[in-house]
N, C-alpha and C positions, 0 to 999 in steps of 0.2 A: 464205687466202680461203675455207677449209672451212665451213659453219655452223658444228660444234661445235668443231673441233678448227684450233687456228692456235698456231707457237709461240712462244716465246716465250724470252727473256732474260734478263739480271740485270745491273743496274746497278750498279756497286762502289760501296764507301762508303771517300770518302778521309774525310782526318784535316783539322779548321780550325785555324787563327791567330789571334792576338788580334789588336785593333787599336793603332795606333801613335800619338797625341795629338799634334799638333804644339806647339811651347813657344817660348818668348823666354829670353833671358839676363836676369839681376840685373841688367847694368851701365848698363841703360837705351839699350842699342844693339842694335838688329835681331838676332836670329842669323839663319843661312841656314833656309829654312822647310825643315820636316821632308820625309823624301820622302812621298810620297802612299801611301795604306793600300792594297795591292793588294787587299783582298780586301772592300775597298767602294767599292761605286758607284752614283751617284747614277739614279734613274729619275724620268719624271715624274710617280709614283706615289710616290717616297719611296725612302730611301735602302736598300741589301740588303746584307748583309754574305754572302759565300760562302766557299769553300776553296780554300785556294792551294796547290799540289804544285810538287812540283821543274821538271815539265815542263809543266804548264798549270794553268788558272783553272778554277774550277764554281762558278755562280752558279745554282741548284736549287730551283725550285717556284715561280716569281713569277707571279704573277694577271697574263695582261693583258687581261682584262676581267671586268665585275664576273657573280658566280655567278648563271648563266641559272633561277634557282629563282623560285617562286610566280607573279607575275606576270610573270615573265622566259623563262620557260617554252617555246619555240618563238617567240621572238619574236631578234632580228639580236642579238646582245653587246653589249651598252652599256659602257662606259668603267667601267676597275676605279676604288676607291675608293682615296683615297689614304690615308695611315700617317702617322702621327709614327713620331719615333726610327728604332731599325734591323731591319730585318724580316730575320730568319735564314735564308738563303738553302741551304742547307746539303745538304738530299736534296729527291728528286721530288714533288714535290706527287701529288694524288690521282687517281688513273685516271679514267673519263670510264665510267659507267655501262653495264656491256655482261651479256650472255647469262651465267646461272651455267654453262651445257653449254659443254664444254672449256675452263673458266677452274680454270686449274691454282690459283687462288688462292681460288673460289670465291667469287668477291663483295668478299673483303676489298678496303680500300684502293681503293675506288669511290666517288665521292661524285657527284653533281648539281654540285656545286661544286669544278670540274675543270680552268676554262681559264686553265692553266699553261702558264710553258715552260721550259725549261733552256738555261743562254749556256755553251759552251765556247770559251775560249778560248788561247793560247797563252801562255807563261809571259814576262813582261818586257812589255818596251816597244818598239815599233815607229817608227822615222820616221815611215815612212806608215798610214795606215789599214789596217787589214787586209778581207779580202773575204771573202764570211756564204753561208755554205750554212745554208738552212734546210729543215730535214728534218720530214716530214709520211710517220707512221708507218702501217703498211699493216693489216689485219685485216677484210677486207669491208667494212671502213665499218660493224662491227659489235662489233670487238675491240682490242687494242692498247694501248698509250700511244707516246708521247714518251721514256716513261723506261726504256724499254728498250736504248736505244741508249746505250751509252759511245762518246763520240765520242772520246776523249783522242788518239787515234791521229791524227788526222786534223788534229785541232790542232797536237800536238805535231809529228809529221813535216810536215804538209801547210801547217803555218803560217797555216792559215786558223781564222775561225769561226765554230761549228756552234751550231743556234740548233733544237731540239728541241718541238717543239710536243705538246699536249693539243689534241682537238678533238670536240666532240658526238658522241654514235656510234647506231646505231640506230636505234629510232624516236622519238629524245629530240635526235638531229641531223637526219631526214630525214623523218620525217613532213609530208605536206602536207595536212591534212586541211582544205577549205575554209572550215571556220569560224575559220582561223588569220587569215584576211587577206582583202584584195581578192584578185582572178581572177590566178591569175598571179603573186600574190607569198607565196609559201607553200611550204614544204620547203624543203632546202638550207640550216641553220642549221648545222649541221658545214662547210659551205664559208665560209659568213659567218664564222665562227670564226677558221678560217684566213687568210682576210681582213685580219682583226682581227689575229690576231698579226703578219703582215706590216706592217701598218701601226707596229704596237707596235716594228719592228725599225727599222722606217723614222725612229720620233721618238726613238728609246734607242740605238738599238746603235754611236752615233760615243762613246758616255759608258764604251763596253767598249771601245772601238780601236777598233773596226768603220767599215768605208764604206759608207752606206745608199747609195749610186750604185752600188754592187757586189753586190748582192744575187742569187745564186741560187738557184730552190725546186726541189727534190729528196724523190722519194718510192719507193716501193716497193710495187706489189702495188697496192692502194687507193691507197695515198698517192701512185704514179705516176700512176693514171690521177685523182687532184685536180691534177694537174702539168698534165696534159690538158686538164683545165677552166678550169685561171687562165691557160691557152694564147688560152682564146678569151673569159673573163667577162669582161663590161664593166667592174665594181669590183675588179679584180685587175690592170687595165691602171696602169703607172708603179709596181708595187710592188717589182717583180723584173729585173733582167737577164741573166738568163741561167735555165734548166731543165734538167734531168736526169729521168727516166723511166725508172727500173729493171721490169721485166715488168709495167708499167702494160696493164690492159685497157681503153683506152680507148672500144671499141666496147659497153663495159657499162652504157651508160644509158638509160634508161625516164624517156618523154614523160611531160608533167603528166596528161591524161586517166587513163592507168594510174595514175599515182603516186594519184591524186584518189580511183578507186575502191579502190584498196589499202586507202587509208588510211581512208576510210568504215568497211572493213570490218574493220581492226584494233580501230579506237573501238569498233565495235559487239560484237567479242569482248571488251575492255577493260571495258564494260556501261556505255558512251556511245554508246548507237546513235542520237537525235537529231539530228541536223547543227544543228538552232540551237543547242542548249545545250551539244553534243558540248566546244568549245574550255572553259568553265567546269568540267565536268565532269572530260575529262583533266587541267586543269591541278589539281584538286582531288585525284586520287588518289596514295599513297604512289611514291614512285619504283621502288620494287623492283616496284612491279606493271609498271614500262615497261620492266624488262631485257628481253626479246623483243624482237627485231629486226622492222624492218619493211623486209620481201623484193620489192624489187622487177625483178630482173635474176638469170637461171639458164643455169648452164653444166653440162647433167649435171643431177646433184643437188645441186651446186653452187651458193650461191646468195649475192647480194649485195643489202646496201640501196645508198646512198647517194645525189648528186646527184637532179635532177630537172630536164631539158631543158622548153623552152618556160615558162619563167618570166623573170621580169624580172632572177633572180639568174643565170640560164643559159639565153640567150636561143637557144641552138644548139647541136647535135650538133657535139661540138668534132671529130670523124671526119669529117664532112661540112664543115667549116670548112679543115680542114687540106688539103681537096681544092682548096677554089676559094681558097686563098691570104690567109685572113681572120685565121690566128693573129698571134697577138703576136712582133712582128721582133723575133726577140732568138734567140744563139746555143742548142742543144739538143743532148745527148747521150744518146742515147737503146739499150736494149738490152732482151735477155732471156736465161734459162739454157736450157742446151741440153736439158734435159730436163724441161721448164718442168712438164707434169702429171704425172711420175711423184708428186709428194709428195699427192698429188686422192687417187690409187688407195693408195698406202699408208697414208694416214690410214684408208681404207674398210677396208683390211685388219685394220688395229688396231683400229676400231671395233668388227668384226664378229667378227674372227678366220677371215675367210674372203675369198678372192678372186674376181673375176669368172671364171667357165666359156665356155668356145667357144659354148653356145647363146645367155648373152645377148649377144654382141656385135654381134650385128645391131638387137637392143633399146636397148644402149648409145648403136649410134650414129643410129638416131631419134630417142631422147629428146635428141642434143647437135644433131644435123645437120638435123634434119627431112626435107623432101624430098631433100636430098642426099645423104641416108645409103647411098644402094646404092652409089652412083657414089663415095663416100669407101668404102667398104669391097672397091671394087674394087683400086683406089690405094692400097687397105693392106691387102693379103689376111691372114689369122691367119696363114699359112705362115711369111709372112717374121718372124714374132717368136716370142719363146721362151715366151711368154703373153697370155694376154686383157687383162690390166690393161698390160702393155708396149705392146701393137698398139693399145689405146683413147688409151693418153698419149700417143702417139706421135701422134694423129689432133688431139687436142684442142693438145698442142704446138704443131704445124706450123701449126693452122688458126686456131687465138686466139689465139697469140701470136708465135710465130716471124717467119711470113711477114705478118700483119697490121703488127707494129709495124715490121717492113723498110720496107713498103708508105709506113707513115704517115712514116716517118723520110724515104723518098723525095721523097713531096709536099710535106713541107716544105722540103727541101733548094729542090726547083723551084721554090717560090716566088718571085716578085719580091721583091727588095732584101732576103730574107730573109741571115742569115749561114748559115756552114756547119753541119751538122747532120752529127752521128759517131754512129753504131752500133757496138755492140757484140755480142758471143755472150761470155758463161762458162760458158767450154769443160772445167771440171776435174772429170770424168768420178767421182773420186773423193774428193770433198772432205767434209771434216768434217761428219758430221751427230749429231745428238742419237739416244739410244741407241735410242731405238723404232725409226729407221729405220734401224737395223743392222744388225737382228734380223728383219728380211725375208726372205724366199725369193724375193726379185729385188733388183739393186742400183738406188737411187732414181737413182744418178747425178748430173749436176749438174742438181737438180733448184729448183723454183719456192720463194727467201726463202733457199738454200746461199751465194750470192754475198756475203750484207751480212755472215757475220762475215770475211771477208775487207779492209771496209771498218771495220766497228767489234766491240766488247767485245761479244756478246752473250750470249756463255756457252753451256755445257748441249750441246756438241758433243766428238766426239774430238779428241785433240790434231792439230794440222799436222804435216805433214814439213816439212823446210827448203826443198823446193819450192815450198811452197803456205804458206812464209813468206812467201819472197822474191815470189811472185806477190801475195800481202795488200800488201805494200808496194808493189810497182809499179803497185798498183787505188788504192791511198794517192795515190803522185804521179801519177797521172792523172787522179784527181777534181779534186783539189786544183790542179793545174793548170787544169783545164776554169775550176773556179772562179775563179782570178785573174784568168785570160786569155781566158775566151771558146771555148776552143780547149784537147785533152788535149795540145798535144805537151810531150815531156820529154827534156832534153838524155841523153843516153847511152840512152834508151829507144825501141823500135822505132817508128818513125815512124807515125804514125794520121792516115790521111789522111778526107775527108769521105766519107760514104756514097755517094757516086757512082762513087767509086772501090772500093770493098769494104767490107769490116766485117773490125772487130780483133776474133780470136778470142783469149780470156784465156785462156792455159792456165800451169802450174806447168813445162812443158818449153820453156816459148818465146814468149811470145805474137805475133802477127803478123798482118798484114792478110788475107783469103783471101777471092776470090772466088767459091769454091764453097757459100755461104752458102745463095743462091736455088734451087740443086739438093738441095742435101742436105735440105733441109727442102719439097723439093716446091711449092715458091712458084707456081710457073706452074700447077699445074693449082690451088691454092686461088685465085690472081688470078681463074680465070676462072668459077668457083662465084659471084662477088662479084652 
């Protein structure tokens, strides 16, 4: 979620299959038809041919809608173009145009023509249809792919499948500059995206095994709090059954009026200051001049584009929805890591090569807390932590994410006719991280995006202990579960009952329900800051 810095992963490359012709005998009598080619299948875009592995299927880079370029440009996804013959389905399509600042890649393998996704699925054939987590990858709404995620694990143990999306990112998905549309319909082309490929799962994914009646969307960081928004969008209603919400900040959305002057004023740094001509103009300039994000929501120094509330794509504060019972009935599993902003402050540290000091910590928490800052730095005196960046995360923790999404997990639980809504904490204080953040003079802990390689491949971390194997796999049957069923529970696994009852803390010594969640994170004095 950092502007510059968000990390990142690697997607393996397996090995393909030919394919298999089906034939007839000489003798003028039927033979039995050939078995069917696992590693093609039909879309109604045209057929893809992908890789087949021992233990699952990869079907890699399919358009499902056609490239938002020239006149397509800030305007909803239109229907991909169909193909003759067979479209080689085989690696990740193109990343989705973002910031060169912390893009380990620099730009490569970026293109305006982006909105791809990736089908994992399970190896063989199934009686019944199988049930589709669809994953919507996190990075501010600024960074990222879909192809960062190796789902194999999740197929192959979890028997489900995972459906990996590409979606706008920046000010090339969230720009709302009013000469894009009428009043009110404008920004939010990265959520339309997402949209789009839901719906893309909804017309395809019975041609993979998949049950489009089964559908869960699941995100992380960003992509949790879009989990947030197709809670409450109007055109995301009947696409999904179920959600998932990993350290989603759903409280991070910025009204159409800001989003409007934002965006004025990006065009006019862009050198489309205008508003009538401003929309011909952007759409005329190079893409690489719109890598820069367009900033509308800040935590810190901290900063996010994305959504835009009070339009007709997001008619509602989905935080304010979740209060009076307006989200989408359908089951929710929802959590955050226990040390959700240690990774904020040690990004700042690698950046800088320096840490925050005891003087600015009263600065720190003005610029997060506003008028609340005295009264939070009472409740988290410097004494009690080993350091300033420890005592600031600890504040930013408990108060964006912690006890907010407990909160929101609550109201939905209360809801009328709503089903059960489960919480989580990952609780593994010492889990695999990438080598920058090893190399600290504090430990990040379980800190904000440590949880997913637990759930998928992402690479570029220490290795596990047999611990926090066995914990990767019981996050395995628990998702995986949520997704078939609505509900994590798993036979021989400690029982997880709904958020009214507590929250399952994940840990590599035990994981278990514990109702000291709302204490330990100070819930009661953030409830009443609200």
């Amino acid at each position: 979620m950092a502007r510059r810095s968000v990390l990142r992963g690697i997607v393996g490359v397996l090995t393909a299959v030919a394919a298999i012709a089906a034939c007839s005998t000489g003798s003028g009598e039927s033979a039995a038809p050939a078995p069917a080619d696992p590693a093609l299948v039909e879309t109604v875009s045209g057929t893809v041919r992908g890789i087949v592995a021992p233990d699952h299927r990869l079907f890699a880079g399919i358009p499902y809608a056609a490239p938002p370029v020239g006149p397509l440009r800030w305007q909803n996804p239109q229907p991909a173009a169909p193909w003759d013959g067979i479209r080689k389905a085989t690696a990740s399509g193109p990343r989705c145009m973002q910031d060169l600042n912390g893009d380990i890649e620099l730009g490569r393998q970026t293109d305006e023509d982006c909105l791809n996704l990736s089908v994992w699925t399970p190896a063989g054939e199934s009686p019944d249809p199988r049930p589709v987590m669809v994953w919507i990858h996190g990075g501010s709404f600024a960074a990222g792919s879909g192809g960062m995620y190796d789902s194999r694990r999740l197929a192959s143990r979890g028997d489900v499948i995972v459906v990996s999306i590409n979606y706008r990112l920046g000010a090339l998905g969230f720009l709302a500059h009013p000469s894009f549309g009428p009043a009110g319909a404008v920004g939010n082309y990265g959520l339309a995206d997402q949209q789009a490929a839901l719906r893309w799962v909804r017309d395809n994914i019975a041609n993979f095994g998949g049950d489009p009646a089964r559908v869960t969307i699941a995100g992380e960081s960003a992509g949790g709090m879009s989990v947030c928004d197709h809670l409450v969008a109007p055109g995301s209603r009947g696409l999904f059954a179920g959600a998932i919400i990993q350290s989603g900040p759903c409280q991070a959305q910025v009204g159409l009026p800001v989003a409007e002057q934002r965006s004025l004023a990006y065009a006019a740094d862009a050198g489309c200051p205008d508003p009538k001509t401003a929309a011909e103009c952007l759409r005329a300039l190079p893409a690489d001049r719109l890598r820069t994000p367009i900033w509308y929501y800040g935590i810190g120094e901290d900063q996010l584009s994305g959504p835009v509330t009070g339009t007709a794509a997001l008619p509602d504060d989905p935080v304010a929805v979740f209060g009076q019972g307006g989200a989408a009935e359908v089951p929710v599993m929802m959590g955050t890591t226990r040390d959700e902003w240690t990774l904020f402050v040690a990004l700042q540290h690698i950046r800088t090569g320096r840490d925050f000091v005891p003087a600015e910590y009263p600065q720190l928490l003005a610029g997060t807390f506003g008028p609340n800052a005295h009264a939070v730095a009472v409740r988290y005196p410097l004494a009690a932590y080993p350091n300033t960046a420890l005592a600031y995360a600890a504040t930013v923790t408990d108060g964006f994410f912690a006890c907010a999404g407990h909160r929101w997990a609550r109201e939905l639980d209360g809801a009328a006719e709503t089903p059960d809504v489960y919480f989580y904490e990952f609780n593994d204080r010492n889990a695999p991280a990438p080598e920058p953040l090893r190399e600290l003079p504090y430990p990040v802990g379980a800190s904000h995006s440590l949880e997913l390689r637990y759930l998928f491949d992402v690479g570029g971390a220490s290795p596990p202990d047999p611990g926090q194997v066995a914990l990767g796999e019981q996050m395995v049957d628990y998702w995986s579960a949520f997704v078939k069923n609505g509900d994590p529970q798993v036979d021989g696994q400690p029982a997880w009952a709904a958020v009214a009852d507590g929250v399952m803390s994940l840990q590599p010594d035990g994981s278990r329900m514990t109702g000291d969640f709302a204490r330990e994170h100070q819930c009661g004095f953030w409830d009443g800051l609200r």
